[in-house]
C-alpha positions in Angstrom: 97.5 57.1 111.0 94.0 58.2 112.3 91.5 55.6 111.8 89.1 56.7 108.8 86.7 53.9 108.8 85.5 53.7 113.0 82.4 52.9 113.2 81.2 53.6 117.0 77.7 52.1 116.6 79.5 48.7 115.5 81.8 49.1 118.0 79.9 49.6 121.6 77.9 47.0 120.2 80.5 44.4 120.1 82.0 45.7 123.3 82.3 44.1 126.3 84.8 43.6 129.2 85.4 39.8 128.4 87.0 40.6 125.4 88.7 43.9 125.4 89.5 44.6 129.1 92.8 43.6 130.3 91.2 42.9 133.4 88.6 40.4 132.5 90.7 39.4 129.0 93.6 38.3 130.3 95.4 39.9 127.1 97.3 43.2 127.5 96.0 46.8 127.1 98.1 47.5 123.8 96.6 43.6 122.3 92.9 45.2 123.7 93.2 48.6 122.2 94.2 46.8 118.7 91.4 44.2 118.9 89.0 46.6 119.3 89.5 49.2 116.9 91.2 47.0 114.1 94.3 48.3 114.7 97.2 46.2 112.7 100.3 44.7 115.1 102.3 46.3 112.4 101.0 50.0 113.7 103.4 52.5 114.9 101.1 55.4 115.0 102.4 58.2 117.8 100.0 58.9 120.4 100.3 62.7 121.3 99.1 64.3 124.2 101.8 66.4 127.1 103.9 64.0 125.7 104.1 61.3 123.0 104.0 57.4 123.5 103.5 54.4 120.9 101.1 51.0 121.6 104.5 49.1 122.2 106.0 51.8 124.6 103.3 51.7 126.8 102.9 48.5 126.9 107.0 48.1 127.8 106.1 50.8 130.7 103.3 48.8 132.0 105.4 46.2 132.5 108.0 48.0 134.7 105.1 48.3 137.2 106.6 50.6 139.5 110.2 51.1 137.9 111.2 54.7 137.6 108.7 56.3 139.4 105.4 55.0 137.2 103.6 54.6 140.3 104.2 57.1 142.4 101.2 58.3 142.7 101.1 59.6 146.6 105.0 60.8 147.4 104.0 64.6 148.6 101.8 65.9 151.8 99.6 68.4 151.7 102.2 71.0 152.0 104.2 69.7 148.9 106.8 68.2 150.5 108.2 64.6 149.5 107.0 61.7 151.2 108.0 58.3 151.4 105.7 57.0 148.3 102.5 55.0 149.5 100.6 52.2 147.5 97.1 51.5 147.9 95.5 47.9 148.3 93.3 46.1 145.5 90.9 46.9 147.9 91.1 50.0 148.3 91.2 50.9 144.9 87.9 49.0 143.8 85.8 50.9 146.7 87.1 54.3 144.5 86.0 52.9 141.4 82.8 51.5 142.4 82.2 55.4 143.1 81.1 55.6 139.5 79.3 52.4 138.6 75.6 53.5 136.9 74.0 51.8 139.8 74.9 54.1 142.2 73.7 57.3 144.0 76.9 59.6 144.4 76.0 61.2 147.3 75.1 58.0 149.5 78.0 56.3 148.1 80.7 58.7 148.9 79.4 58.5 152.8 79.6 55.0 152.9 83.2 54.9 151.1 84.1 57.4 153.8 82.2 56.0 157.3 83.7 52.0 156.4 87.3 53.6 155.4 89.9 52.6 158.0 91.6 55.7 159.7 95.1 56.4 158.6 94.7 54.6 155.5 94.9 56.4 152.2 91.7 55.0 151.8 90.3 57.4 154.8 92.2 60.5 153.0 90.9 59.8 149.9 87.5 60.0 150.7 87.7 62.8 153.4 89.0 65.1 149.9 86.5 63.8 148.2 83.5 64.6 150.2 84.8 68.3 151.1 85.0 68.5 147.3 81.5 67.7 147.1 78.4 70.5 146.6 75.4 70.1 145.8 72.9 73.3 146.3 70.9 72.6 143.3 66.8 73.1 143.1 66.8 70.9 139.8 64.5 68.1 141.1 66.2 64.7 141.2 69.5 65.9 139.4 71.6 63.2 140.6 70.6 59.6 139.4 69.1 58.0 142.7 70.6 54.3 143.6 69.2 51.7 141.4 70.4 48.2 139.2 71.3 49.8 135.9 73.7 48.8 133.3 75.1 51.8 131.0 78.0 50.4 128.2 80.9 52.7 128.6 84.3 51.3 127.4 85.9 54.3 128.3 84.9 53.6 132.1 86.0 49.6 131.7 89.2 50.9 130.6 89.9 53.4 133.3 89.0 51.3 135.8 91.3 48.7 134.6 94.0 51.6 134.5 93.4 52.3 138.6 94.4 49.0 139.4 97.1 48.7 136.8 98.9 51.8 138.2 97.7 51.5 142.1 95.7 54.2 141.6 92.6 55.1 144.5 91.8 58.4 144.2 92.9 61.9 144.5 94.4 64.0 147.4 95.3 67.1 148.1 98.2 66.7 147.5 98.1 65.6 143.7 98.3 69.0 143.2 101.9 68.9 143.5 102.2 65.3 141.2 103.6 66.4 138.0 104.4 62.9 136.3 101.9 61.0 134.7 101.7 57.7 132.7 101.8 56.3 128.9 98.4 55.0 129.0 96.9 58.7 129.4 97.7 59.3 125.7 95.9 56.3 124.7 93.1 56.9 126.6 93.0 60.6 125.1 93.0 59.9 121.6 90.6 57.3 121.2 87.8 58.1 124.0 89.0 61.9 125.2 90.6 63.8 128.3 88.0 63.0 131.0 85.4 59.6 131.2 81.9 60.2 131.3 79.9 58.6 134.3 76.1 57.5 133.8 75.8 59.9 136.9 77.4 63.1 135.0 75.3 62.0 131.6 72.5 62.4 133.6 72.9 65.4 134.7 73.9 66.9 131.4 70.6 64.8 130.4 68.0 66.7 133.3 69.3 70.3 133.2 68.6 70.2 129.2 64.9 69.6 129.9 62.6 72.2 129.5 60.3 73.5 132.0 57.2 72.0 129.9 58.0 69.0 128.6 54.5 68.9 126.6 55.1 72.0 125.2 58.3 72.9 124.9 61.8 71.4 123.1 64.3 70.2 125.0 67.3 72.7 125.5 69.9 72.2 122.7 73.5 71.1 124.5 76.4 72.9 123.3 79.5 71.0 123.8 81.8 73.5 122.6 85.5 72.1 122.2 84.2 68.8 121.8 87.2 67.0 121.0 86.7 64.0 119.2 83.1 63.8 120.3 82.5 60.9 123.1 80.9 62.9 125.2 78.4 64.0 122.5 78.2 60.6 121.3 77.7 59.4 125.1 74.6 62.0 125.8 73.3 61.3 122.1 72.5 57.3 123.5 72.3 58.1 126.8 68.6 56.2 127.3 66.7 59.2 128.5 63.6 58.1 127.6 63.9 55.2 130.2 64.0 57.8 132.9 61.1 59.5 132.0 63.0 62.6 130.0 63.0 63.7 126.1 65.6 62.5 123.7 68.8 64.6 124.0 70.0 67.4 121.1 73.6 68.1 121.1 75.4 70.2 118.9 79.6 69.3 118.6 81.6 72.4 118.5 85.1 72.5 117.6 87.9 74.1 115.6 89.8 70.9 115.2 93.1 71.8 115.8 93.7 69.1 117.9 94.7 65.3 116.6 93.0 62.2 117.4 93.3 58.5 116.8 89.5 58.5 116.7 86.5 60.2 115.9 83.2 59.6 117.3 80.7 62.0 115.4 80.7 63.2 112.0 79.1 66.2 112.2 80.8 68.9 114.5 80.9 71.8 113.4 84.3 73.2 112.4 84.3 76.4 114.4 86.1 78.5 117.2 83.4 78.8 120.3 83.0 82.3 120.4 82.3 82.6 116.6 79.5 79.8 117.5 78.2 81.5 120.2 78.2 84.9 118.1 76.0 83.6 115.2 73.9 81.8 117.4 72.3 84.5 119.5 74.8 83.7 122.6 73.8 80.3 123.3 70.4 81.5 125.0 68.0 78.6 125.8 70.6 76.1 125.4 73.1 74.3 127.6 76.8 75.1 127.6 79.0 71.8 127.8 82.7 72.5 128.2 85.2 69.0 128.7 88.7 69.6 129.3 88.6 72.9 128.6 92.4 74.2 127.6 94.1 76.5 130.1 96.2 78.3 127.4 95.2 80.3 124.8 92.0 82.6 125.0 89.5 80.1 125.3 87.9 79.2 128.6 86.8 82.7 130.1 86.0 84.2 126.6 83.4 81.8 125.8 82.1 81.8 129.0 81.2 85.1 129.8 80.1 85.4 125.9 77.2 82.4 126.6 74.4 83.8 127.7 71.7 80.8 128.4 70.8 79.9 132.3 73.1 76.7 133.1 76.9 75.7 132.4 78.9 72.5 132.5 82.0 71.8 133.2 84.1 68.6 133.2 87.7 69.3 134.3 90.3 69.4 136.9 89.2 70.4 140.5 92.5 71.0 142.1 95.1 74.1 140.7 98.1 72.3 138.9 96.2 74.3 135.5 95.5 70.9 133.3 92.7 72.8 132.5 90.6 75.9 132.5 92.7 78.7 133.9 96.6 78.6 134.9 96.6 79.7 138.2 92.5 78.7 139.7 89.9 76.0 139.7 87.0 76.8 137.6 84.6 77.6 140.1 87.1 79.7 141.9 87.3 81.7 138.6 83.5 82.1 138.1 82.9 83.6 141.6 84.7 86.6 140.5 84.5 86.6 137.1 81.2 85.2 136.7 78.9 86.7 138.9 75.5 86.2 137.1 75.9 82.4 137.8 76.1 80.3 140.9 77.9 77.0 141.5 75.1 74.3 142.5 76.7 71.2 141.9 80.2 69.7 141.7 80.6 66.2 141.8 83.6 64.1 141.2 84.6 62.2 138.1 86.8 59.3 137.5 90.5 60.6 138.0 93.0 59.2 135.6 96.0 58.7 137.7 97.7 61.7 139.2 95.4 63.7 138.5 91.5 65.0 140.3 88.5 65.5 138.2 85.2 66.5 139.1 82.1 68.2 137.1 80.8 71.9 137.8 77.3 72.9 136.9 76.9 76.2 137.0 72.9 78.2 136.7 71.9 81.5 136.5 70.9 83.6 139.5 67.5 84.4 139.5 
């Protein structure tokens, strides 16, 4: 069953890699995940997302290592055709992950993991996607974090960069449009922190574009993070130390009709609602920040609420290739707001962490002047 008595305070205080990473633990993910959320051996709970998977089962198909397929991660070109399937080196995949450490500046460190990449190494290919991916066109002064010694707690990064070695797992392509499999530990990861991690770099962001013009005299912009799931990215941008940057403390409102399960919750306050009825009573969302994570690609959801917001700057955290995981079926998000979405302008999109298989990035949208 869901747990009822999480506390999150309690537990990213008591986190740490040393005792709940597999990595750095030496114990395995499914011994990790029950350590740190008191979760009985005795537990059988079903873990739901495209498909279903129990602690015990995914540990069994981290085990088979590449048995079956689990790892076959870069088996198409460009084209969609089957390759012969490639594995990436240990090295290879830590100079991905290192992408998103807090101490980083994004844009410096994607050049570098692309200049020192050895040519006709996935490696290379990797980071060539990655950087044509990348835009930044923004006027927002210093909206990327510059490079500088920071620590940030996020289990939810430990984890996932535990999974990219676990699974031989560097980095998207474009190819991974055509990858249709995926692994057990996604389900995990999606009930208990969400569908997408949250970088220091991407909190941020989030944290600059909510500040008002005039600090002294003005609130800062309220976030709307409508579908917020179980809430870790609220929770996330609620600690994220803004103040130590030089910016006003964060207000973010959780909206969600809760339809979906989770193993755990991170907020108790969102408020049970569709988006659009949100939006509605509260005069369209102007002067605040729209915040959209994983937005769903079925249903009426994704265009409806965002053509019915009607402040100055969007974000969005999903999928930056078309295999429709989320947003819209057949088009990337920003491919979608060019037409449909005219009153706004991509300025940023930046990779996130990619869960295996899959390529995620974050959109900021603002308002033409």
């Amino acid at each position: 069953m869901a747990a009822t008595k999480f506390n999150p305070h309690t537990f990213l205080e008591d986190w740490s890699e040393e005792k709940y990473s597999p990595t750095h633990s030496g114990k395995m993910l499914a011994q990790c995940i029950r350590e740190a959320f008191d979760i009985p051996a005795s537990d059988d709970y079903i873990y739901r997302a495209q498909a279903h998977t129990t602690l015990d089962i995914t540990q069994r198909a981290i085990a088979a290592k590449q048995a079956h397929g689990l790892h076959d991660w870069y088996n198409y070109d460009d084209e969609g055709n089957a390759i012969p399937s490639q594995h990436p080196s240990p090295e290879e995949i830590t100079a991905y992950t290192t992408l998103f450490t807090p101490s980083t500046n994004l844009p410096k460190a994607l050049s570098s993991f692309h200049k020192s990449a050895k040519s006709s190494t996935l490696r290379a290919s990797i980071s060539a996607h990655l950087i044509t991916r990348f835009h930044n066109t923004s006027t927002t002064p210093g909206l990327l974090p510059a490079k500088k010694d920071r620590q940030h707690k996020n289990p939810y990064l430990d984890l996932w960069t535990y999974s990219c070695h676990e699974l031989e797992w560097a980095g998207p392509l474009p190819s991974t449009l055509y990858t249709k499999i995926s692994h057990h530990i996604l389900p995990i990861f999606y009930h208990h922190f969400g569908c997408v991690v949250p970088t220091y770099a991407a909190l941020h962001i989030i944290a600059k574009l909510a500040q008002p013009a005039k600090p002294s005299k003005e609130a800062v912009l309220p976030i709307l993070d409508i579908g917020s799931g179980n809430g870790y990215w609220t929770y996330m941008l609620r600690n994220f130390p803004a103040g130590a940057i030089g910016l006003k403390d964060l207000d973010v409102r959780a909206v969600d009709n809760q339809l979906s399960e989770y193993r755990i919750t991170w907020i108790e306050d969102t408020i049970t609602t569709t988006g659009l009825s949100y939006l509605r009573d509260n005069d369209g969302g102007k002067g605040c920040v729209l915040l959209l994570v994983y937005p769903q690609a079925t249903g009426k959801f994704t265009g409806p609420v965002l053509k019915a917001f009607e402040g100055d700057r969007i974000v969005v955290a999903g999928t930056q290739n078309g295999n429709g995981f989320t947003g819209f079926q057949d088009v990337v998000v920003d491919e979608w707001a060019e037409k449909n979405l005219t009153a706004f302008e991509l300025t940023l999109r930046i990779p996130l962490p990619s869960f295996a298989g899959k390529d995620e990035a974050l959109f900021v949208f603002q308002r033409r002047k």
